[in-house]
N, C-alpha and C positions, 0 to 999 in steps of 0.2 A: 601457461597452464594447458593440460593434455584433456581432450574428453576422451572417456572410456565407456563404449555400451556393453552391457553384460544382460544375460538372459535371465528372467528373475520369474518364479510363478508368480501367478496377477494377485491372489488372496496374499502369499507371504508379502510382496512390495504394499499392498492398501495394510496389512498390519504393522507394517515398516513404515511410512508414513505416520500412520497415526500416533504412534509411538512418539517418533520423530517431535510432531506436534504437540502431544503433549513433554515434551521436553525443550519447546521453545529453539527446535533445532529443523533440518533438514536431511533425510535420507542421504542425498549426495555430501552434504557436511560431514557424517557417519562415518561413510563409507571413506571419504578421505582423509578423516583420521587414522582411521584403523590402518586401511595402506600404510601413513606415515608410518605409524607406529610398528607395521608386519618389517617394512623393509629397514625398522632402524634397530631392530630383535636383536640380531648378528652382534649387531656393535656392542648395544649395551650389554649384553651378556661376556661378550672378549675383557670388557670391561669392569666388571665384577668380579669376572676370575682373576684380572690380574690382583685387582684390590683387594682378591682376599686371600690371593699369594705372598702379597707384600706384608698384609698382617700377620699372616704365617711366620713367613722368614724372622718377624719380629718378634714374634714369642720365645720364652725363656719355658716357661713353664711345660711339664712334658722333657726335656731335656737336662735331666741329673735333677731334679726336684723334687716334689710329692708324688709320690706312689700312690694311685688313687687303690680302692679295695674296688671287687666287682659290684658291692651294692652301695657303693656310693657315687656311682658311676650311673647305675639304673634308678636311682632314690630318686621318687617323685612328689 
């Protein structure tokens, strides 16, 4: 495991903490989640496009079938 120092104003980190605190957690816990989760962005988005390329390709409908009208299309 890597430490990382970052410059942080003193009032934002004591309300970051407290937070923290009351959520049974730790600032640096936070913080490397979020990391985890900044640097795994990339992936799971590549990954939802494929998967909803794949659902695409699998549709029928749109292709020789109902002809929606414009307001049935916008009917909310």
């Amino acid at each position: 495991m890597a430490n990382l120092t970052i410059t942080v104003d003193e009032e934002v980190l004591k309300r970051a903490r407290m937070r923290a605190l009351a959520q049974g957690t730790s600032v640096n816990a936070i913080l490397a989640e979020y990391l985890e989760a900044y640097a795994d962005q990339q992936a799971r988005q590549q990954e939802a496009t494929r998967a909803l390329l794949a659902m695409s390709r699998k549709a029928t409908s749109g292709r020789g079938g109902r002809r929606w009208t414009r307001d049935e299309l916008h009917e909310r």
